[in-house]
SEVO-980835 format. One record per residue: residue in three letters; residue number from 1; chain; x, y, z of N, C-alpha, C in turn. Coordinates in steps of 0.02 Angstrom, whole numbers, plus 32768, in hexadecimal, padded with zeros to 4 digits. Each point is the difference from the previous one (the first is absolute). Example, Ala and Ser with C-alpha at 12.3 -4.5 7.8 and 13.67 -1.06 7.14 Angstrom:
2
<node><gumar>ala</gumar><torlo>1</torlo><bavex>A</bavex><n_u>8294</n_u><n_v>7EE4</n_v><n_w>8186</n_w><ca_u>7FD3</ca_u><ca_v>803B</ca_v><ca_w>8000</ca_w><c_u>802D</c_u><c_v>803C</c_v><c_w>8000</c_w></node>
<node><gumar>ser</gumar><torlo>2</torlo><bavex>A</bavex><n_u>7FEE</n_u><n_v>8035</n_v><n_w>7FDC</n_w><ca_u>802A</ca_u><ca_v>803B</ca_v><ca_w>8003</ca_w><c_u>7FD9</c_u><c_v>8037</c_v><c_w>8025</c_w></node>
This chain:
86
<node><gumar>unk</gumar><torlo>1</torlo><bavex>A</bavex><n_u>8058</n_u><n_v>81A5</n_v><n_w>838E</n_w><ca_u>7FEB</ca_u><ca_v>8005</ca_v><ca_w>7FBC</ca_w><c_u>8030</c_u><c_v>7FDA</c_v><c_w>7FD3</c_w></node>
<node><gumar>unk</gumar><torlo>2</torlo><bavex>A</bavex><n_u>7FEA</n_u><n_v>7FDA</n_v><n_w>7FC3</n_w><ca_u>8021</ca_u><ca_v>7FD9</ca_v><ca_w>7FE9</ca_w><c_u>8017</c_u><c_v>801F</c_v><c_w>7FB3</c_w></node>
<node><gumar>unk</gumar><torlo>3</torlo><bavex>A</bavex><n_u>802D</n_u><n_v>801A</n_v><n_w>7FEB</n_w><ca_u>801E</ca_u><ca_v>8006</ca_v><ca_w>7FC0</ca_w><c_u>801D</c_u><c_v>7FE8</c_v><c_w>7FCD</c_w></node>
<node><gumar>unk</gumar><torlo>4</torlo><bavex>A</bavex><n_u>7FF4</n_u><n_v>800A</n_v><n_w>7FB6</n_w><ca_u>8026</ca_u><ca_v>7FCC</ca_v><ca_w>7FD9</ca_w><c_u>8001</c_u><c_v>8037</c_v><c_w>7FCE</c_w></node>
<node><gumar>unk</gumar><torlo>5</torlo><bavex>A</bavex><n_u>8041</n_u><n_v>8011</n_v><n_w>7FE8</n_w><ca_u>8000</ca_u><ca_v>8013</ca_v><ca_w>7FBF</ca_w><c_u>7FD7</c_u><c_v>7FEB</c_v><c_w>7FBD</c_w></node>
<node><gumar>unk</gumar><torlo>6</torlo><bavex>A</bavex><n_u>7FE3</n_u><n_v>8032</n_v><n_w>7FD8</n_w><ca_u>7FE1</ca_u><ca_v>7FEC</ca_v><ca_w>7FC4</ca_w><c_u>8025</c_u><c_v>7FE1</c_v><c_w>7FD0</c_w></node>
<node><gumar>unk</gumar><torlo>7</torlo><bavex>A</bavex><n_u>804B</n_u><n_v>8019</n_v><n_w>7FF1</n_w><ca_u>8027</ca_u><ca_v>7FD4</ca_v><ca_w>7FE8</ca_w><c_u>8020</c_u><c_v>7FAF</c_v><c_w>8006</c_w></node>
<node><gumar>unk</gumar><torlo>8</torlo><bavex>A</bavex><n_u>7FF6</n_u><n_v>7FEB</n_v><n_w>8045</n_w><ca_u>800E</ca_u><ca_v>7FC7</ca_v><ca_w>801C</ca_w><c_u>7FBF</c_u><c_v>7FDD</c_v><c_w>7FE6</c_w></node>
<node><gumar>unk</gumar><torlo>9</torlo><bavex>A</bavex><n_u>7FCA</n_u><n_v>8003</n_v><n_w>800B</n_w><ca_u>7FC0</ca_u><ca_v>7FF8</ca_v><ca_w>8000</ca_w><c_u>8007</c_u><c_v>7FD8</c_v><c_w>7F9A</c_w></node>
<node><gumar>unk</gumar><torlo>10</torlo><bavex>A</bavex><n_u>8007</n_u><n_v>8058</n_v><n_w>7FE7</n_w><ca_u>8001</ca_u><ca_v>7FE0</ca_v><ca_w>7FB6</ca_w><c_u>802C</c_u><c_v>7FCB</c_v><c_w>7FE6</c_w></node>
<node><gumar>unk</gumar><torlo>11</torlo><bavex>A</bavex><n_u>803C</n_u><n_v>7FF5</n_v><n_w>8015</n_w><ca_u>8034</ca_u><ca_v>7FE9</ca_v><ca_w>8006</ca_w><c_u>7FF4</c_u><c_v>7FA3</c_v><c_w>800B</c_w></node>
<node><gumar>unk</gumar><torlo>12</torlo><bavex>A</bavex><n_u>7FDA</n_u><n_v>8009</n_v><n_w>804B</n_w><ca_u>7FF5</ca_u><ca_v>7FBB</ca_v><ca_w>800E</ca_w><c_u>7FBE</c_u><c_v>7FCC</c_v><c_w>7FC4</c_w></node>
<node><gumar>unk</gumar><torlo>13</torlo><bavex>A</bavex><n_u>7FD4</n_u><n_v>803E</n_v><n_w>7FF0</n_w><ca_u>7FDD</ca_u><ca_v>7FE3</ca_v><ca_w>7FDD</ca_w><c_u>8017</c_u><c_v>7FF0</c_v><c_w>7FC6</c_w></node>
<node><gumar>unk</gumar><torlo>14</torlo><bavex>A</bavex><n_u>8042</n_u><n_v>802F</n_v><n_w>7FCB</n_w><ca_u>8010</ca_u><ca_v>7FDA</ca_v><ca_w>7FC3</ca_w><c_u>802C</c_u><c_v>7FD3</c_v><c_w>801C</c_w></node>
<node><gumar>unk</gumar><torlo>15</torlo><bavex>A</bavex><n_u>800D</n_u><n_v>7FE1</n_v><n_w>802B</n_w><ca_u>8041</ca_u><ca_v>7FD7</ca_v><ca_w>8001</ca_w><c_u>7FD4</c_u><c_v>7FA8</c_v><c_w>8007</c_w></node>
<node><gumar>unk</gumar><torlo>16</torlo><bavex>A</bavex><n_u>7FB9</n_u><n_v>8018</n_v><n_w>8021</n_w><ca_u>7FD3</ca_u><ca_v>7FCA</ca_v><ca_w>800C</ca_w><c_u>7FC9</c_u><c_v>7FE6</c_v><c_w>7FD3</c_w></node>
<node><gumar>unk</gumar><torlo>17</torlo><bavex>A</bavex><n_u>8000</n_u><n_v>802B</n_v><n_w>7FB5</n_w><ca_u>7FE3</ca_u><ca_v>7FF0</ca_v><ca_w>7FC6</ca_w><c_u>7FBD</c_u><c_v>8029</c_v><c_w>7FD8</c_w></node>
<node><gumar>unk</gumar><torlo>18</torlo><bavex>A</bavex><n_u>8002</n_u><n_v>803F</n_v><n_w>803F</n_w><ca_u>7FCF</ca_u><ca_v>802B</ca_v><ca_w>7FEA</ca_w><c_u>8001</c_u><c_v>8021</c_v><c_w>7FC5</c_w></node>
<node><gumar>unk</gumar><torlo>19</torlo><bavex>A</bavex><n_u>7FE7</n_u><n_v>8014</n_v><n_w>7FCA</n_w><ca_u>800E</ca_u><ca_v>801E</ca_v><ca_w>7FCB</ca_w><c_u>7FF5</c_u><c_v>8042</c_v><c_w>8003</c_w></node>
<node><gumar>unk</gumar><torlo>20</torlo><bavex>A</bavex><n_u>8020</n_u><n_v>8048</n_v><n_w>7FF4</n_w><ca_u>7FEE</ca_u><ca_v>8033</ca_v><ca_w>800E</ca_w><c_u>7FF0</c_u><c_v>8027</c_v><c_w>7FB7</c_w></node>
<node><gumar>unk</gumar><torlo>21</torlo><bavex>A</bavex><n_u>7FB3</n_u><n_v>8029</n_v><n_w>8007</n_w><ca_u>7FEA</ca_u><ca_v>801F</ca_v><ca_w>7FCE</ca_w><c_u>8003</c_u><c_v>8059</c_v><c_w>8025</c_w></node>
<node><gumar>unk</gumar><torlo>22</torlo><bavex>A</bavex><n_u>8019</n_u><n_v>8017</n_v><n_w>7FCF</n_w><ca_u>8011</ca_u><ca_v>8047</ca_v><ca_w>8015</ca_w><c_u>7FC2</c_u><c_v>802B</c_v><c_w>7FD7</c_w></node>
<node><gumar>unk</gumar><torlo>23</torlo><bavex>A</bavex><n_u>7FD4</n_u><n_v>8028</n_v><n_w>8036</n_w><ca_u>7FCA</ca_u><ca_v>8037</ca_v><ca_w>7FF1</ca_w><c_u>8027</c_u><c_v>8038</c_v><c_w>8011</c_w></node>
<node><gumar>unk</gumar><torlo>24</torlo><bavex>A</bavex><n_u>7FD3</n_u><n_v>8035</n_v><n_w>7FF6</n_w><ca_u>8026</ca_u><ca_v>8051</ca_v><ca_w>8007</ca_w><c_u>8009</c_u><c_v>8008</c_v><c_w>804E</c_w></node>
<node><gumar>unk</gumar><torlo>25</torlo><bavex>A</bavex><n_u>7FDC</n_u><n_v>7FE5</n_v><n_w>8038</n_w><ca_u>8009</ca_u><ca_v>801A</ca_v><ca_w>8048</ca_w><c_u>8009</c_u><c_v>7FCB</c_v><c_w>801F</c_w></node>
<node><gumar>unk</gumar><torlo>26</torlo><bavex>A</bavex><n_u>7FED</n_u><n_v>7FBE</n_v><n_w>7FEE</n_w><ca_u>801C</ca_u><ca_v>7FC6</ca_v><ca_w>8026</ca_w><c_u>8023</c_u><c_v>7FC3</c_v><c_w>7FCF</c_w></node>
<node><gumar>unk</gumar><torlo>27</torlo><bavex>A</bavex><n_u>8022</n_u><n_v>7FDB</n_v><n_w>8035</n_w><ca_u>802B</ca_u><ca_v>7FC4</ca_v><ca_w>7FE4</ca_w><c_u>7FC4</c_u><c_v>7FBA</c_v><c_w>8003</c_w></node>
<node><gumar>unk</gumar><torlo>28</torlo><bavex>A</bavex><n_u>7FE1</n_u><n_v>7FE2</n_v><n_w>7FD7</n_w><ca_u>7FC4</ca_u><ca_v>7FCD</ca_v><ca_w>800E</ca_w><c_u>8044</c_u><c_v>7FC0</c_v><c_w>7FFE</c_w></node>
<node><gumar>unk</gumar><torlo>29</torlo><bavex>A</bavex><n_u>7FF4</n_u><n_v>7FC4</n_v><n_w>8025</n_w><ca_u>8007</ca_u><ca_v>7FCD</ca_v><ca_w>800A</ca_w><c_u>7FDC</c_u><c_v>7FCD</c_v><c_w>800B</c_w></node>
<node><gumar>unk</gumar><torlo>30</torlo><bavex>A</bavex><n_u>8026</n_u><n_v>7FC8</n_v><n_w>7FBA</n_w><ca_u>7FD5</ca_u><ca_v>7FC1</ca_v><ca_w>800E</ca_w><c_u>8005</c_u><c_v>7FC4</c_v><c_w>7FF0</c_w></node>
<node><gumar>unk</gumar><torlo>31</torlo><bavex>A</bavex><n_u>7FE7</n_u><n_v>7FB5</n_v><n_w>802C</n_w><ca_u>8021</ca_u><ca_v>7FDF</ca_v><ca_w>800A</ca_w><c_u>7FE0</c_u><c_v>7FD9</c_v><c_w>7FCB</c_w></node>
<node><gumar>unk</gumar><torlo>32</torlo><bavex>A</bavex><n_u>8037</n_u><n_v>7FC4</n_v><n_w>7FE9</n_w><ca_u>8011</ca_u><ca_v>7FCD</ca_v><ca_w>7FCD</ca_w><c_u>7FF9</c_u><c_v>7FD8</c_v><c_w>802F</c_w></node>
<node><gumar>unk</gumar><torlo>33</torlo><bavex>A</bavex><n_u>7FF2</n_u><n_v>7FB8</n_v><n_w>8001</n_w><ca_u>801D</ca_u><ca_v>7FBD</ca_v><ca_w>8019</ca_w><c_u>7FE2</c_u><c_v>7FD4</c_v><c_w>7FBF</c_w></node>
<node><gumar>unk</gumar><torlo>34</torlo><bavex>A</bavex><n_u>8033</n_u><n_v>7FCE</n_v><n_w>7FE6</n_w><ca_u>8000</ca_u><ca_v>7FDF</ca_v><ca_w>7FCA</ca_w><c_u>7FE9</c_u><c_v>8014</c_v><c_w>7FCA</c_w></node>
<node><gumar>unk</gumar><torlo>35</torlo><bavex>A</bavex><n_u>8014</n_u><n_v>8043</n_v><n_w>7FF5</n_w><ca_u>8005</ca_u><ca_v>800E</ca_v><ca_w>7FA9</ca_w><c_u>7FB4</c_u><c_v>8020</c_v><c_w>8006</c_w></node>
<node><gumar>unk</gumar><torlo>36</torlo><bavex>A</bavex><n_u>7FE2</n_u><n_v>7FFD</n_v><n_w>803A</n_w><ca_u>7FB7</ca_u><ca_v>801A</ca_v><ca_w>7FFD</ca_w><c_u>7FE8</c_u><c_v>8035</c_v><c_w>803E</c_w></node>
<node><gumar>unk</gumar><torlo>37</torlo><bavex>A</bavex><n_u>7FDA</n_u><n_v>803B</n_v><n_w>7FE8</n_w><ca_u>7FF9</ca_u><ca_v>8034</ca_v><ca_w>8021</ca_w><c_u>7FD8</c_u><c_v>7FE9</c_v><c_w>803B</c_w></node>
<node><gumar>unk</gumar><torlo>38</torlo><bavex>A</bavex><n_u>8013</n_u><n_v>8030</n_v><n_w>804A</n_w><ca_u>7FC9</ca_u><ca_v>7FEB</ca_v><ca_w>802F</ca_w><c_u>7FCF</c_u><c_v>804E</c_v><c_w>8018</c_w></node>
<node><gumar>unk</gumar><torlo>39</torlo><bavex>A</bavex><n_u>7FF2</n_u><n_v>7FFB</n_v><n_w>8031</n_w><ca_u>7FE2</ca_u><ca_v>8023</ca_v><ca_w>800C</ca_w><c_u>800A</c_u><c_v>8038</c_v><c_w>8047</c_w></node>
<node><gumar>unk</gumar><torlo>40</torlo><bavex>A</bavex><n_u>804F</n_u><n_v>7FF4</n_v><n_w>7FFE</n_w><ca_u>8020</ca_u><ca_v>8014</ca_v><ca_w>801E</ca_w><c_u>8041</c_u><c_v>804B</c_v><c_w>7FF6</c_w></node>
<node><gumar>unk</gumar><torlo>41</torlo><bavex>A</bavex><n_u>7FCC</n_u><n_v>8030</n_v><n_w>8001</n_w><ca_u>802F</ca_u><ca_v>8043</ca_v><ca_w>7FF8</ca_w><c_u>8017</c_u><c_v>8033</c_v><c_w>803D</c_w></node>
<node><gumar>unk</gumar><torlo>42</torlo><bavex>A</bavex><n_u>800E</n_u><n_v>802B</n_v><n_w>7FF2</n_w><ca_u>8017</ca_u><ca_v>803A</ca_v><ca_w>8027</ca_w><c_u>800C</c_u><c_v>8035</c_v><c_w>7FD5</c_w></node>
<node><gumar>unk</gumar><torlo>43</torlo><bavex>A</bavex><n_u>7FFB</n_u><n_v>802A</n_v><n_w>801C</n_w><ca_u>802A</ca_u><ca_v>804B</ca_v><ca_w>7FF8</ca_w><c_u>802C</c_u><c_v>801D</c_v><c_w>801F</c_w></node>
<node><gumar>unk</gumar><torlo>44</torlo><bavex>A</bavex><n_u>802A</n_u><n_v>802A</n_v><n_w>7FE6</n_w><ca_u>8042</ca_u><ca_v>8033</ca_v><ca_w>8021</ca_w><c_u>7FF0</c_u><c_v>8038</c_v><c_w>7FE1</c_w></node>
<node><gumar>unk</gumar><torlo>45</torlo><bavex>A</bavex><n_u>7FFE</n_u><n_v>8032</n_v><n_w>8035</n_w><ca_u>7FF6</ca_u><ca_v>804C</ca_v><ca_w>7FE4</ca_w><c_u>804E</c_u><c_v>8005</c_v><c_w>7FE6</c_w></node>
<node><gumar>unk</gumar><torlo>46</torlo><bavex>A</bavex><n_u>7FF6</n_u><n_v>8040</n_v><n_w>7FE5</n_w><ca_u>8053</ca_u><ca_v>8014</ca_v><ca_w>7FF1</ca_w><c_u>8004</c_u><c_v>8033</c_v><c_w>8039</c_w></node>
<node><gumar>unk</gumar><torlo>47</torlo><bavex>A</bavex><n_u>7FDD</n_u><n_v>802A</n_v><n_w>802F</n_w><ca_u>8003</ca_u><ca_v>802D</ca_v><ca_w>8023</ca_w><c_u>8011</c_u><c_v>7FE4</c_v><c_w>804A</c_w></node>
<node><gumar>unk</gumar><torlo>48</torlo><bavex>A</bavex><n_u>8008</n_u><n_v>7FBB</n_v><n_w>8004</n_w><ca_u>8003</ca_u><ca_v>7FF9</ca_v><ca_w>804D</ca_w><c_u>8036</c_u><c_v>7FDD</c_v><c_w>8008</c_w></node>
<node><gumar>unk</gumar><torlo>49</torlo><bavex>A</bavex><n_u>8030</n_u><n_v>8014</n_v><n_w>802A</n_w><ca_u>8031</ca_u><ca_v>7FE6</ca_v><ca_w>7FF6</ca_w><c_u>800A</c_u><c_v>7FDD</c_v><c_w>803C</c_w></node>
<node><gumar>unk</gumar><torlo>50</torlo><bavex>A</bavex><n_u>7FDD</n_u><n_v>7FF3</n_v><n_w>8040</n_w><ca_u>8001</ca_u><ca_v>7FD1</ca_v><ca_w>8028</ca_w><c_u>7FAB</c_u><c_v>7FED</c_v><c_w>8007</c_w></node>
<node><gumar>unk</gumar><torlo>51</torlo><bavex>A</bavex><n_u>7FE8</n_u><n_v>7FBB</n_v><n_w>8017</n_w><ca_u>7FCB</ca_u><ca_v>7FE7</ca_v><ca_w>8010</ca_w><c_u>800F</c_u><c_v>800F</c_v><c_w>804B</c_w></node>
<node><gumar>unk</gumar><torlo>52</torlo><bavex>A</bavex><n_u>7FD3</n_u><n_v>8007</n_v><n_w>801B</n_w><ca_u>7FDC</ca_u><ca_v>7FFA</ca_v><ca_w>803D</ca_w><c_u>7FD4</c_u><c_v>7FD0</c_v><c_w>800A</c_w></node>
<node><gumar>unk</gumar><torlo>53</torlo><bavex>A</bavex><n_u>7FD2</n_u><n_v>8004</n_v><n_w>804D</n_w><ca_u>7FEC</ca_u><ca_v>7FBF</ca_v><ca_w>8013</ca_w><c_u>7FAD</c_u><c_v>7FFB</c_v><c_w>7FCB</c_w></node>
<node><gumar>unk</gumar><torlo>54</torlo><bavex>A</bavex><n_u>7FEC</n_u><n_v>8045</n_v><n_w>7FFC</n_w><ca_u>7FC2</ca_u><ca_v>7FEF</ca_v><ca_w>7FC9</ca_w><c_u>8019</c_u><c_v>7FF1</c_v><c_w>7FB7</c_w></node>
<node><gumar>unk</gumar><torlo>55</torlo><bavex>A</bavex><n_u>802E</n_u><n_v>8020</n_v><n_w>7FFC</n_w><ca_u>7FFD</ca_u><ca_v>7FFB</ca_v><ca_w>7FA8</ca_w><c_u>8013</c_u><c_v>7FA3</c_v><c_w>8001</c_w></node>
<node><gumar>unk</gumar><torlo>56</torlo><bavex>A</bavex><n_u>8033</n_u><n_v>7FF5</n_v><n_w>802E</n_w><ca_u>8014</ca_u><ca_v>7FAD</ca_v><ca_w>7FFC</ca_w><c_u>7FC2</c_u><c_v>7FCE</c_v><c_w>7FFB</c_w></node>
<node><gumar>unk</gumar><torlo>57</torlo><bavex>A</bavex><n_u>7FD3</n_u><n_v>8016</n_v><n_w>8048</n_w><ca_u>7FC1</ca_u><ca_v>7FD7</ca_v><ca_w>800E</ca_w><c_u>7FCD</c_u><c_v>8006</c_v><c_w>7FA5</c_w></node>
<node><gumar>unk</gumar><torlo>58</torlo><bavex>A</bavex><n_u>8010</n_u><n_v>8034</n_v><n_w>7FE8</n_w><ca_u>7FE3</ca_u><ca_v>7FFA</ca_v><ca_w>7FBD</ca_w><c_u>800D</c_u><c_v>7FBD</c_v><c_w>7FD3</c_w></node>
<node><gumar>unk</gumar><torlo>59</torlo><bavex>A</bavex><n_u>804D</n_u><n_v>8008</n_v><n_w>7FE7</n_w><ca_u>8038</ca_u><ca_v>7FED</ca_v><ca_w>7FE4</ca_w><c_u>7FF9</c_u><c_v>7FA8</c_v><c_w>8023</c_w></node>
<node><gumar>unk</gumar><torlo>60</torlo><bavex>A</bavex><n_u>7FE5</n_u><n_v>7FFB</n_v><n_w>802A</n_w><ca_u>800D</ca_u><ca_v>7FC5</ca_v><ca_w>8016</ca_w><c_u>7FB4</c_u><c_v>7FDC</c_v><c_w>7FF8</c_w></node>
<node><gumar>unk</gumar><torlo>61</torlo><bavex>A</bavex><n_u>7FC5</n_u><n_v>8029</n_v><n_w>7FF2</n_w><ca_u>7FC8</ca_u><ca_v>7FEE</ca_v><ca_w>7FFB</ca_w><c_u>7FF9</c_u><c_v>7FE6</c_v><c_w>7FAA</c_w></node>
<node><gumar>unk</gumar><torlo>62</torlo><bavex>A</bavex><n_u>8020</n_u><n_v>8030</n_v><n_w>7FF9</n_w><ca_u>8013</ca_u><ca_v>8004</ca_v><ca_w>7F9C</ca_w><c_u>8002</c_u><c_v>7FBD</c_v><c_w>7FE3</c_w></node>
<node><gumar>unk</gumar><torlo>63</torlo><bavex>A</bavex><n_u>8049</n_u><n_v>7FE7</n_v><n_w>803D</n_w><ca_u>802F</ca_u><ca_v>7FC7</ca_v><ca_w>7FDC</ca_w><c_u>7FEC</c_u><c_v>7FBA</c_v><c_w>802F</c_w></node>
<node><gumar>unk</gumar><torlo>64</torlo><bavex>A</bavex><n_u>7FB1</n_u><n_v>8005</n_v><n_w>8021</n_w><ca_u>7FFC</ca_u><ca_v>7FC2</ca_v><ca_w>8039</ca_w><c_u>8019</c_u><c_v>7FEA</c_v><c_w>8012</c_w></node>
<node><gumar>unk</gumar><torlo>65</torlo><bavex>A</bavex><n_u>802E</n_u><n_v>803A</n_v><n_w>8027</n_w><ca_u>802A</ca_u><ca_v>7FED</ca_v><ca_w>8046</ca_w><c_u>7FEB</c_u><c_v>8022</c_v><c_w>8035</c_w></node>
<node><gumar>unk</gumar><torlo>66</torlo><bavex>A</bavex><n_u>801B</n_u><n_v>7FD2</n_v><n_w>8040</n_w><ca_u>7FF6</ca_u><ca_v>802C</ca_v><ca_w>803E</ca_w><c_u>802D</c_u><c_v>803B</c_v><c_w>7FF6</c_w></node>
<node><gumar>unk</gumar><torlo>67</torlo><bavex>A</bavex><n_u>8000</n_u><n_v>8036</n_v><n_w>803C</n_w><ca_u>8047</ca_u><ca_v>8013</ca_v><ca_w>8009</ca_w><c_u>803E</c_u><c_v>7FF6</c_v><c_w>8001</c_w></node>
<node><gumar>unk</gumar><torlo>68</torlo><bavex>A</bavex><n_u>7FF3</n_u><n_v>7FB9</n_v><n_w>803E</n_w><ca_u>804F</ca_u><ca_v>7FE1</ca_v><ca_w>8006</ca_w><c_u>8017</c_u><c_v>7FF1</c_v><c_w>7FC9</c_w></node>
<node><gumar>unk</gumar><torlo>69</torlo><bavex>A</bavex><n_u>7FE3</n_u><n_v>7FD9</n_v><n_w>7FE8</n_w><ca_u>800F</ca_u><ca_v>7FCD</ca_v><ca_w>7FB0</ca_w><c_u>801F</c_u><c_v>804B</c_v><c_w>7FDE</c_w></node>
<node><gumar>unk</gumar><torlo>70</torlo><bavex>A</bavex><n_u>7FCF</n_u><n_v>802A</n_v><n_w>7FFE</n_w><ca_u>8017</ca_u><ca_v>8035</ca_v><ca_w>7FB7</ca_w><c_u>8057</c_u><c_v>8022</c_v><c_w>802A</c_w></node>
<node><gumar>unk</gumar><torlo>71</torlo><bavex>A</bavex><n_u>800A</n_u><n_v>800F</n_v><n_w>8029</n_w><ca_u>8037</ca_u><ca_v>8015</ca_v><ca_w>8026</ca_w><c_u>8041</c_u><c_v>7FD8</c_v><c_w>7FE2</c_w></node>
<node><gumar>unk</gumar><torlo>72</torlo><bavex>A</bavex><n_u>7FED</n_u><n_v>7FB4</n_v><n_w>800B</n_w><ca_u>802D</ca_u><ca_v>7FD6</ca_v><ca_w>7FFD</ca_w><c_u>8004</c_u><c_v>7FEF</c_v><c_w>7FB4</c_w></node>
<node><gumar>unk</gumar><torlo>73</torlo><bavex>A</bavex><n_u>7FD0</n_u><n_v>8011</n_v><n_w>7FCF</n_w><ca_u>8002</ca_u><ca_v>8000</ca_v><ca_w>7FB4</ca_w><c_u>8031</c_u><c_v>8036</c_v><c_w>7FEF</c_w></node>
<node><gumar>unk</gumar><torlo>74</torlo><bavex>A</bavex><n_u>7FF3</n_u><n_v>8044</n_v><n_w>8027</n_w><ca_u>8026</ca_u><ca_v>8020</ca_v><ca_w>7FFF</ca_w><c_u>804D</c_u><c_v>8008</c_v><c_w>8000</c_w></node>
<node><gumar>unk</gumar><torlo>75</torlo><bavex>A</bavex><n_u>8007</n_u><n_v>7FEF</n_v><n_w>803F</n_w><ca_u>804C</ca_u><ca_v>7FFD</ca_v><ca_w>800B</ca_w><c_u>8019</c_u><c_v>7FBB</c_v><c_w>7FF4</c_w></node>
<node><gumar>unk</gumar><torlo>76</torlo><bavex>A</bavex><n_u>7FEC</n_u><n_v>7FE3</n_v><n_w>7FCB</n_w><ca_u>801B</ca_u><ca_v>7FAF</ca_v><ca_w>7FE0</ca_w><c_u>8005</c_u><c_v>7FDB</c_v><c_w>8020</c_w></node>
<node><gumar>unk</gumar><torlo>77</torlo><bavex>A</bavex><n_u>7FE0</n_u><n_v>7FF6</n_v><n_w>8035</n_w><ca_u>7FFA</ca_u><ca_v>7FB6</ca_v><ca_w>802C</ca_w><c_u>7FD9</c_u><c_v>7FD0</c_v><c_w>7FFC</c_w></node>
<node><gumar>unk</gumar><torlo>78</torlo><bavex>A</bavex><n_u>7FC3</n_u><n_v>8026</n_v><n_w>7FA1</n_w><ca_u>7FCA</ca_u><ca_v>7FBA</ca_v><ca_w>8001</ca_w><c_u>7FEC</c_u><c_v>801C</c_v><c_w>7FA3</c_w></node>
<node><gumar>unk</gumar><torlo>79</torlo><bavex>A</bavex><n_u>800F</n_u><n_v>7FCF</n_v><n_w>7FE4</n_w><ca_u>7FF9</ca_u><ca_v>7FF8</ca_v><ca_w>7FBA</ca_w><c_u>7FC2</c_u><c_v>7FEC</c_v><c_w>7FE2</c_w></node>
<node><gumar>unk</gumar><torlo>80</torlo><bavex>A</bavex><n_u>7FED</n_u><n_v>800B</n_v><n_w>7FBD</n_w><ca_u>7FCE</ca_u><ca_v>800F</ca_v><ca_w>7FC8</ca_w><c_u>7FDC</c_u><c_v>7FC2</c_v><c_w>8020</c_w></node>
<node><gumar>unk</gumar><torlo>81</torlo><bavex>A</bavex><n_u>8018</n_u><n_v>7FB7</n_v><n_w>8029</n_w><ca_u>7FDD</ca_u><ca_v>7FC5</ca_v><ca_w>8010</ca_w><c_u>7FB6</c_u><c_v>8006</c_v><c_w>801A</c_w></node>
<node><gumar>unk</gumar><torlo>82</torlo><bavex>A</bavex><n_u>800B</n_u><n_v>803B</n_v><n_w>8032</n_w><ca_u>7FBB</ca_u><ca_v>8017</ca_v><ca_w>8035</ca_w><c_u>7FDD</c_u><c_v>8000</c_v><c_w>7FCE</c_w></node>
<node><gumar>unk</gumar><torlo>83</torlo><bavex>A</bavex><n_u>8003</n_u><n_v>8033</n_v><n_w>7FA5</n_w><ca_u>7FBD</ca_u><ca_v>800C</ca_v><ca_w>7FF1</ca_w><c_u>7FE9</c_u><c_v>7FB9</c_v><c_w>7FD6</c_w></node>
<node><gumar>unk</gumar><torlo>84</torlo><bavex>A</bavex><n_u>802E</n_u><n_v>7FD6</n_v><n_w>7FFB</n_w><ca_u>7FDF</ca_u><ca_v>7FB3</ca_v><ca_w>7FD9</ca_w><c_u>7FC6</c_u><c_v>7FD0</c_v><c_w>803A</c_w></node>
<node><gumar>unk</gumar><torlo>85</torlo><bavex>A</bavex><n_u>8001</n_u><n_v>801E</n_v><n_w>8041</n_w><ca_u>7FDE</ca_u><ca_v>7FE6</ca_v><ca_w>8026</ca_w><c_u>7FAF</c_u><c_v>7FF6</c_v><c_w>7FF0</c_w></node>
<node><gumar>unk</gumar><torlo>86</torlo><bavex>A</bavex><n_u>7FE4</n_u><n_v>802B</n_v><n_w>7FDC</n_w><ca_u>7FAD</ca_u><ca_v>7FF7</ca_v><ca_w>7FEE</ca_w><c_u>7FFB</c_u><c_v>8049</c_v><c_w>8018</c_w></node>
């Protein structure tokens, strides 16, 4: 089973240009590329404090990535570039 902290998770996404809007039960995220909004979000509960292999496979459907890709977005081995791809 594959784990990632929710904090790492939020973490990697502000460092890669996501903008975070705070609701009462979740953290919404979302992505910018050139000064212009895409169509590319996510969510973070505030209640979960590790992902697992479904909540990731979500999280990774969210942000059109595979798994691997979102793993490696994760733990900083692949930058904001992947989502300028189309």
């Amino acid at each position: 089973m594959t784990v990632r902290p929710s904090k790492k998770i939020e973490k990697s996404l502000k460092k890669n240009g996501f903008v975070k809007l705070a609701s009462h039960h979740k953290r919404y995220f979302y992505k910018k590329i050139n000064g212009g909004d895409t169509l590319i979000h996510t969510f973070i509960s505030h209640g979960t404090k590790d992902y697992g292999d479904r909540l990731l496979s979500a999280l990774a459907d969210q942000l059109k990535l595979n798994k691997e890709e979102l793993l490696r977005f994760i733990d900083g081995k692949m930058t904001q570039a992947v989502f300028q791809r189309g």
